[in-house]
C-alpha positions as CSV (number, residue, x, y, z in Angstrom):
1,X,211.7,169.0,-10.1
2,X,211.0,170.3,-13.5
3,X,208.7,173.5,-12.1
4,X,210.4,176.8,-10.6
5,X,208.9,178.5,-7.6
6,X,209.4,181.7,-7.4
7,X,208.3,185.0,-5.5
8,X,204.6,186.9,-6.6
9,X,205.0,189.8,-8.8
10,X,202.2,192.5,-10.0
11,X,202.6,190.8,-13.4
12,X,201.5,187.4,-12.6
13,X,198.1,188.7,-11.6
14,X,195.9,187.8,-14.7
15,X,197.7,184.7,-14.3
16,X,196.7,184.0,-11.1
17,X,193.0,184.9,-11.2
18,X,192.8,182.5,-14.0
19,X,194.3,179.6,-12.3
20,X,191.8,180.4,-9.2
21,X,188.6,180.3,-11.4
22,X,190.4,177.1,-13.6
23,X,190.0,175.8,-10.0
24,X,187.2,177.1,-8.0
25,X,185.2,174.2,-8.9
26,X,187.8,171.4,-7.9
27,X,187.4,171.0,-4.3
28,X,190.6,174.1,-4.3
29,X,188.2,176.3,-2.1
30,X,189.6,178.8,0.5
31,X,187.7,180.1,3.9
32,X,189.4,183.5,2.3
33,X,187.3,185.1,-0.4
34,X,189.2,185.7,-4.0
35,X,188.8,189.8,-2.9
36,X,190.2,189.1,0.3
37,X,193.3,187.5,-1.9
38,X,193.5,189.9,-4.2
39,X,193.8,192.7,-1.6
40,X,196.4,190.5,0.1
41,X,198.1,190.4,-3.5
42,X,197.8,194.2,-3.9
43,X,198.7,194.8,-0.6
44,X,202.4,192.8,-0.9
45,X,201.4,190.6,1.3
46,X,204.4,187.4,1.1
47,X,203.0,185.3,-2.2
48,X,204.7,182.6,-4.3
49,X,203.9,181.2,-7.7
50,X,205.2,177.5,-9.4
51,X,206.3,178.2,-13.0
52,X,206.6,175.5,-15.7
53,X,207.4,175.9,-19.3
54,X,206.7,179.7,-18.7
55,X,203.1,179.1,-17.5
56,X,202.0,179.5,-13.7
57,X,200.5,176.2,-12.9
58,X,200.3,176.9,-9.0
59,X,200.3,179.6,-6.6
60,X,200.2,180.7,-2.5
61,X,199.1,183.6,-1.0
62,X,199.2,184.4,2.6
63,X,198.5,187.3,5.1
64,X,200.6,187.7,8.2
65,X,198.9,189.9,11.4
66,X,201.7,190.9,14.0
67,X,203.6,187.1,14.5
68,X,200.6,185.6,12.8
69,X,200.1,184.2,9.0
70,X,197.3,182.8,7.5
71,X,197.8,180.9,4.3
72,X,195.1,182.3,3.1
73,X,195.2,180.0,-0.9
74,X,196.6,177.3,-2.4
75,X,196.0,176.8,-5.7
76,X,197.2,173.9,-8.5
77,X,196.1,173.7,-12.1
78,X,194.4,170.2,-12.4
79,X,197.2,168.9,-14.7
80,X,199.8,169.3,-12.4
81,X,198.8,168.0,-9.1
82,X,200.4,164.9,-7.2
83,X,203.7,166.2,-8.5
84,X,204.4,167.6,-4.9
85,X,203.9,171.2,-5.7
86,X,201.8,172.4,-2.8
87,X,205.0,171.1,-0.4
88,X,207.6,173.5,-2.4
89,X,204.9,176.4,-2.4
90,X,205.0,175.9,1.8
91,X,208.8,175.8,1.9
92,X,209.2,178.9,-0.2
93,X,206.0,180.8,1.3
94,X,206.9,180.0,4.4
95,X,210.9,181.6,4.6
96,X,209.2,184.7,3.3
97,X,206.9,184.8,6.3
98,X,209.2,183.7,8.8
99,X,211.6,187.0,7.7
100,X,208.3,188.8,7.8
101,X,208.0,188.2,11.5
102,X,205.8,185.0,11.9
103,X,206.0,182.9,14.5
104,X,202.9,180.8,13.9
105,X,201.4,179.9,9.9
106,X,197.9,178.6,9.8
107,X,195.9,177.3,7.1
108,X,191.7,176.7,7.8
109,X,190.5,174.1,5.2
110,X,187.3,174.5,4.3
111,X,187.0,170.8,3.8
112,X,188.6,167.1,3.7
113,X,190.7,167.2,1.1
114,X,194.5,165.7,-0.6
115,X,195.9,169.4,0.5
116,X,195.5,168.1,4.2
117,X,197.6,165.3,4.0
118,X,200.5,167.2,2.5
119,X,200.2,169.8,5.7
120,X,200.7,167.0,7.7
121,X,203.2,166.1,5.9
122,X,205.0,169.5,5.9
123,X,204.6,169.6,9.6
124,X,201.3,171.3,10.5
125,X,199.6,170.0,13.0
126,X,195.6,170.0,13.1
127,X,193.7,171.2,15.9
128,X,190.6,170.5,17.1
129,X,188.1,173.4,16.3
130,X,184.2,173.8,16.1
131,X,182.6,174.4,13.0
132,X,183.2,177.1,10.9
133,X,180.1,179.4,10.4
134,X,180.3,182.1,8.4
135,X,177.8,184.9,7.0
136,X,179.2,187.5,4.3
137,X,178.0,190.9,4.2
138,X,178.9,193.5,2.2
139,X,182.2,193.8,-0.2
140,X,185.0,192.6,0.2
141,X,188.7,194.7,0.6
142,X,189.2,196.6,-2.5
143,X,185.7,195.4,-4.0
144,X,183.6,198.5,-3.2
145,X,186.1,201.0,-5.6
146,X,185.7,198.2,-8.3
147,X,182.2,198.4,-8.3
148,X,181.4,202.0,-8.1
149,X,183.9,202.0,-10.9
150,X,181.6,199.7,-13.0
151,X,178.4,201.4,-12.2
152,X,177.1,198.8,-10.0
153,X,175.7,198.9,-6.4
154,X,174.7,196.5,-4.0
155,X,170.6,196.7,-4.0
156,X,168.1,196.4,-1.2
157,X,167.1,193.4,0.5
158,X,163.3,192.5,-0.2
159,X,162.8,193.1,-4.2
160,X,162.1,189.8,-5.1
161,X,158.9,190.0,-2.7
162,X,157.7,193.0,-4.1
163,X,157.8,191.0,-7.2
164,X,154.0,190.9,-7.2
165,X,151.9,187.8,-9.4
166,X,154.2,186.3,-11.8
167,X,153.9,183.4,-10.3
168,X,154.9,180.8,-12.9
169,X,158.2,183.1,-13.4
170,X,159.2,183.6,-10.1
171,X,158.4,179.6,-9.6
172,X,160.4,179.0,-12.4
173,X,163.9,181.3,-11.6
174,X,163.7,180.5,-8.2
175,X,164.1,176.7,-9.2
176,X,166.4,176.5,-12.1
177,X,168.4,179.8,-10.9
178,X,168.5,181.0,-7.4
179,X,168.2,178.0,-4.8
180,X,171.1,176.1,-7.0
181,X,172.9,179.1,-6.5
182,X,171.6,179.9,-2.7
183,X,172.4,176.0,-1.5
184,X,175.6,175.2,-3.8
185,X,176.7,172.2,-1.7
186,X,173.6,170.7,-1.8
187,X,173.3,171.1,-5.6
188,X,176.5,169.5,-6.2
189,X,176.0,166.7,-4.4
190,X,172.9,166.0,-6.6
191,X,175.5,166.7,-9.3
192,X,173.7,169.7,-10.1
193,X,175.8,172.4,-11.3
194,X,175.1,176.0,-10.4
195,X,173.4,178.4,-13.1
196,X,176.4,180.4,-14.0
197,X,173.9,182.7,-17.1
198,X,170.3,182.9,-18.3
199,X,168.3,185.0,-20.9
200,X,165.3,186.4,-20.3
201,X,162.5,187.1,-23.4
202,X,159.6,188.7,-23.8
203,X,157.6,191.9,-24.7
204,X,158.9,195.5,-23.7
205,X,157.7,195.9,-20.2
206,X,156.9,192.4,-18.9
207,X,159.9,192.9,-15.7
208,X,162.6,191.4,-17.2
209,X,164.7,194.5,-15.4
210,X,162.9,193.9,-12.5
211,X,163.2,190.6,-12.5
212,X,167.1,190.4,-13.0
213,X,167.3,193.1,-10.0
214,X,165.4,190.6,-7.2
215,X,167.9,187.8,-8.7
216,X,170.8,189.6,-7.2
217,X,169.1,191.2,-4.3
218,X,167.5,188.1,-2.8
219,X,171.8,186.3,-3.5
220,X,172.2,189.4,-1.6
221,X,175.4,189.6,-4.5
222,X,176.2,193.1,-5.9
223,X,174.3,194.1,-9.5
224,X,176.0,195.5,-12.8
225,X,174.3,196.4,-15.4
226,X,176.2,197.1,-18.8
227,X,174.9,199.5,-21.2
228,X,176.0,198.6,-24.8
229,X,175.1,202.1,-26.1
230,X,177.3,203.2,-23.7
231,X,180.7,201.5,-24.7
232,X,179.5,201.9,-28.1
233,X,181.1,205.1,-27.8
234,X,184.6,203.6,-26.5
235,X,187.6,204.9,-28.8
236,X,188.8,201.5,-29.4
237,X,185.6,199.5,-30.3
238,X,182.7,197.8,-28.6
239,X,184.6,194.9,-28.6
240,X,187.5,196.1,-26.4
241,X,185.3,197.9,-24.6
242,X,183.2,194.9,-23.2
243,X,186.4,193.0,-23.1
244,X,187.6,195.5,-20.5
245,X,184.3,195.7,-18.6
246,X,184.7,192.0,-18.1
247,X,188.3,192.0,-17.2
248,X,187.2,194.4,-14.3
249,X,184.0,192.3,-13.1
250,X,187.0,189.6,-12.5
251,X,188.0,191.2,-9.5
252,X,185.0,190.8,-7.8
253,X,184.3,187.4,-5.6
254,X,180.2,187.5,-6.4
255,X,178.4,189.5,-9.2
256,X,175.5,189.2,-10.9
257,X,175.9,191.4,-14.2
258,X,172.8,192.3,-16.1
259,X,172.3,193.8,-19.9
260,X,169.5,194.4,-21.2
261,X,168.9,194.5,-25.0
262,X,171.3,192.3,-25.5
263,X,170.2,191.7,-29.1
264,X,171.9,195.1,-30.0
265,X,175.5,193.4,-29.4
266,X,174.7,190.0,-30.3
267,X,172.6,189.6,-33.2
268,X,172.4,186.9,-35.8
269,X,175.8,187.2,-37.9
270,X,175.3,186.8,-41.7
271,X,178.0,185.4,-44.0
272,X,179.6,186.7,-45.4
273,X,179.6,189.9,-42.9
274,X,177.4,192.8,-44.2
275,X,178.0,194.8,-41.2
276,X,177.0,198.5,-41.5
277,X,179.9,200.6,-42.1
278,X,181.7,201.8,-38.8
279,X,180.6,198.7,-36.7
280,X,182.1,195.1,-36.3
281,X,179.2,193.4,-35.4
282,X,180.9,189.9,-36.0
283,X,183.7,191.3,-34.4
284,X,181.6,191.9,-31.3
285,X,179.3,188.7,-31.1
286,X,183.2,187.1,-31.7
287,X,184.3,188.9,-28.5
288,X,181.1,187.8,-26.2
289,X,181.4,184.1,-27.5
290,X,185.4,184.3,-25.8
291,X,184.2,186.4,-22.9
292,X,181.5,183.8,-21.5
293,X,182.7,181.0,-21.4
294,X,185.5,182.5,-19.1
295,X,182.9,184.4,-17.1
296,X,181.1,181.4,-16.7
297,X,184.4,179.5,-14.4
298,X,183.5,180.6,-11.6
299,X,179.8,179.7,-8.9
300,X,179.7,182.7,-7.5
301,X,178.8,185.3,-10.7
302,X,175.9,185.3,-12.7
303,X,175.3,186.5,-16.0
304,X,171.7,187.9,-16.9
305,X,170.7,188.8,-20.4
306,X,167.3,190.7,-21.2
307,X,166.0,191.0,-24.5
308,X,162.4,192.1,-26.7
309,X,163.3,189.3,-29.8
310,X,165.5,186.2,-29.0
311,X,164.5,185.3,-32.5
312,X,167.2,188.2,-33.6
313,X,170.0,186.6,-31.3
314,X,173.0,184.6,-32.8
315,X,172.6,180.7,-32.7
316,X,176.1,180.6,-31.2
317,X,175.4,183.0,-28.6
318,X,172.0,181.3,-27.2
319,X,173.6,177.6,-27.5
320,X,173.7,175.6,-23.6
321,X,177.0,176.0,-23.3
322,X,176.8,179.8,-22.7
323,X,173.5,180.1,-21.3
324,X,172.0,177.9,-18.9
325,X,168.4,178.5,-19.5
326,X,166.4,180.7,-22.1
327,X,163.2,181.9,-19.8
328,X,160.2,183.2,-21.4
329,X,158.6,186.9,-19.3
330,X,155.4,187.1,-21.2
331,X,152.5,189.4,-20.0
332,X,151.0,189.0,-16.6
333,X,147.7,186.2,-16.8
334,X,144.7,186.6,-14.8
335,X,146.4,185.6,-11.8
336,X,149.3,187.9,-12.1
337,X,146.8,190.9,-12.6
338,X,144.9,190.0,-9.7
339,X,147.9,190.1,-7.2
340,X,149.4,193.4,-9.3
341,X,146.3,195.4,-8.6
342,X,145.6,194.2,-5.3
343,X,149.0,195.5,-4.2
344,X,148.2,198.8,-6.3
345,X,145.0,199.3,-5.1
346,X,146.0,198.7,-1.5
347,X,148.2,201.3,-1.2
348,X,145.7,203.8,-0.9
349,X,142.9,204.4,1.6
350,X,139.8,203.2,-0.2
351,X,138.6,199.6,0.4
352,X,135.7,199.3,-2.3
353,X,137.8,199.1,-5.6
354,X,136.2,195.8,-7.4
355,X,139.1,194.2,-8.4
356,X,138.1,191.7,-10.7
357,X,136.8,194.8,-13.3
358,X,140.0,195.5,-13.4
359,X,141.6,192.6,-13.9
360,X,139.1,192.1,-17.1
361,X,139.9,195.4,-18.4
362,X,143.8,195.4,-18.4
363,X,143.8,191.9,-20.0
364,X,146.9,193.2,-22.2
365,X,148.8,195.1,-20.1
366,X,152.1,194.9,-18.8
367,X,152.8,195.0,-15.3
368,X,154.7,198.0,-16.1
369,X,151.6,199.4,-17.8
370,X,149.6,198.5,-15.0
371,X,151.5,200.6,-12.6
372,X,151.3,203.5,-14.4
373,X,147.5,203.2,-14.8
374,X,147.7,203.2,-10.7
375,X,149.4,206.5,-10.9
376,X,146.8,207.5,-13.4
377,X,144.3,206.5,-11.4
378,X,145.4,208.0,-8.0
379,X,146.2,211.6,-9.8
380,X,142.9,211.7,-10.6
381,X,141.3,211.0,-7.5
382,X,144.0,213.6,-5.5
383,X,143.4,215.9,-7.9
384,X,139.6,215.6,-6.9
385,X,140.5,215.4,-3.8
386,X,142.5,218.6,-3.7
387,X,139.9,220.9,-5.5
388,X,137.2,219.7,-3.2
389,X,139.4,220.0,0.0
390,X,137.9,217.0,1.4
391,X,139.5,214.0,3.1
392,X,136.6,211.6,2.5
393,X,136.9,209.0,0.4
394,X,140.8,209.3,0.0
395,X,141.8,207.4,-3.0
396,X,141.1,206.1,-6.7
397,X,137.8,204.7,-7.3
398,X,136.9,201.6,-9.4
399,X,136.0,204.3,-12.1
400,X,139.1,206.0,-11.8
401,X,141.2,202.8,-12.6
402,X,138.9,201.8,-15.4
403,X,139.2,205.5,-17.2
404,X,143.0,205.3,-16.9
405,X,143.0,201.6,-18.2
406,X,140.6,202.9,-21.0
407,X,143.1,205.6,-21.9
408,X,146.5,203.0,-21.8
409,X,147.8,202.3,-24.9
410,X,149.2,198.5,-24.5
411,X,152.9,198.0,-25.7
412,X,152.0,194.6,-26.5
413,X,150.1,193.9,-29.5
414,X,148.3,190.8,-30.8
415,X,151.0,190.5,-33.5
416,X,154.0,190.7,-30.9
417,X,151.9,188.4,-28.4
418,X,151.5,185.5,-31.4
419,X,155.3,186.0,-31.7
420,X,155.6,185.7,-27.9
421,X,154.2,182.3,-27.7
422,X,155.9,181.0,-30.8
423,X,158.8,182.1,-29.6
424,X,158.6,180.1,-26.2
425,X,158.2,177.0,-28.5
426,X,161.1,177.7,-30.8
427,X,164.1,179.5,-28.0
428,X,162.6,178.7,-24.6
429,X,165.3,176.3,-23.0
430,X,163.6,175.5,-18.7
């Protein structure tokens, strides 16, 4: 045996996380969530690691309840398996449980795999058992303080059906990004991996936020968004700040992180660098090209980018192998109007607004525009409706939502819409 197993210490941790995502996608799975493991790690809870040439290359954690232990995961770098491994972790893991108390060890596979013939091996017998259903809610052990630490929350149910028109969009994500991610099994055994990042472009306004928000609310995964002017300000660089941020989003079993304008920490380098003085902006786009690809080894996060001008975004950073798909969020068509006002309109009393005037008129609004034309609209009428203290009537009329279109002053112009569509032809990857 040319590997040492030894007991878990705090400072194998980054290790260990790494060795869990090198594996995640290797048939290595675990009824037990990475949180769950990590609060068994934090907690001291009896762990072993297999060193060789002074690099972990397998490790064993387990939780023990009263004269109980669960073997909770078994993981083995790729390179190193077959070499009986998994048999030492057990011996080792197991004299640390058996002076902890326990009486019975279990280990719940989630699946057929080599690991169960080496549990046999080692004397663990399988029992008959049903299925195992399961349906995760909430965080995790130690998960919540993570992600009120990052800013992040875990956001209502329901957003991606208030997502009103946007039809071809919301056709689109939902294929190529959330039911890979939804049915994961079934994906994989087309040989479809799982979106792991995506951009979204388009004009200011179009619901790229919005859209990026229903993603993780309809995974029903917590949502982080990172603010690059915001560790702008960190004392030892953007760089180390974002390197940080990331290192922290590692502890949790399911994100989906979200920035938007990403083209202020990832634009097109020149060389040689002619950064402004006081910012690395190679240094940066350096840092995100490491950080992605390491994000990206794991199913269960997502990465979401937003930004106005994916013509301004380094090649390197856009290429396949950091972002799944580049999706175009243009302005809403016909269509899209049409179901946007009809859900405006319809939140008031009145039934006689002509819709279709107003889908004519707001031809180059965003949705975000439109909504605020709504508001417009309906001050107007309950300002009327106040001075005149009458109840009749209640709500905007077609006038009202014409004068308030009238008065709109589009975000997108004809020169940013012509850069729009030649943009989809040049960046957009579906």
């Amino acid at each position: 045996m040319d590997y040492l197993v030894r007991d878990y210490t705090d400072d194998d941790l980054d290790f260990v996380i790494r060795l869990w995502n090198e594996t995640a996608s290797l048939g290595q799975l675990s009824v037990f969530s990475i949180g769950e493991c990590l609060a068994a790690l934090q907690a001291h809870q009896p762990a072993v690691v297999a060193v060789r040439d002074g690099r972990i290359v397998a490790t064993a954690v387990t939780r023990i309840d009263a004269d109980r232990a669960w073997i909770m995961r078994i993981a083995v770098h790729p390179d190193h398996r077959g070499q009986g491994i998994p048999s030492a972790l057990l011996t080792s893991v197991e004299r640390l449980l058996v002076n902890r108390g326990a009486r019975r060890i279990a280990y719940v596979l989630p699946h057929e795999e080599r690991l169960a013939e080496g549990l046999t091996n080692a004397g663990y017998e399988r029992h008959p058992a049903v299925a195992y259903y399961e349906r995760r809610e909430g965080l995790g052990p130690g998960e919540a303080s993570t992600l009120e630490a990052l800013g992040g929350q875990v956001l209502a149910s329901g957003l991606w059906d208030e997502l009103c028109g946007m039809t071809d969009e919301k056709d689109l994500i939902e294929s190529r990004i959330v039911l890979p991610l939804q049915r994961r099994e079934e994906a994989r055994a087309h040989g479809l991996t799982s979106p792991r990042s995506a951009i979204l472009f388009g004009p200011p306004g179009t619901g790229k936020t919005s859209f990026a928000k229903a993603i993780a609310s309809r995974l029903g995964w917590p949502f982080v968004e990172i603010y690059p002017s915001r560790l702008a300000h960190n004392r030892h660089g953007l760089a180390n700040a974002l390197r940080d941020v990331f290192a922290t989003l590692n502890r949790l079993e399911r994100v989906a992180v979200f920035i938007d304008e990403v083209e202020e920490i990832a634009p097109a380098r020149t060389f040689p660098p002619r950064d402004a003085p006081g910012r690395d902006a190679h240094g940066v786009v350096n840092e995100l090209l490491k950080i992605i690809p390491v994000f990206r080894e794991r199913d269960s996060r997502l990465l979401i980018c937003a930004t106005n001008s994916v013509r301004s975004l380094d090649s390197a950073f856009l290429r396949p192998g950091r972002f799944d798909y580049v999706i175009p969020v243009g302005p809403p068509d016909a269509d899209a109007r049409r179901a946007i006002w009809s859900v405006l309109v319809g939140r008031s009393e009145r039934t006689d607004v002509q819709i279709e005037r107003l889908v004519a008129a707001s031809e180059s609004l965003t949705p975000a525009e439109l909504a605020h034309c709504a508001q417009t609209a309906a001050h107007r009428a309950f300002a009327r409706g106040v001075e005149s203290k009458s109840a009749h009537g209640r709500g905007a009329s077609t006038e009202d939502y014409i004068a308030a279109i009238a008065s709109a002053r589009p975000t997108v112009s004809q020169d940013m819409a012509k850069q729009f569509r030649e943009d989809i032809d040049d960046f957009a990857r579906t």
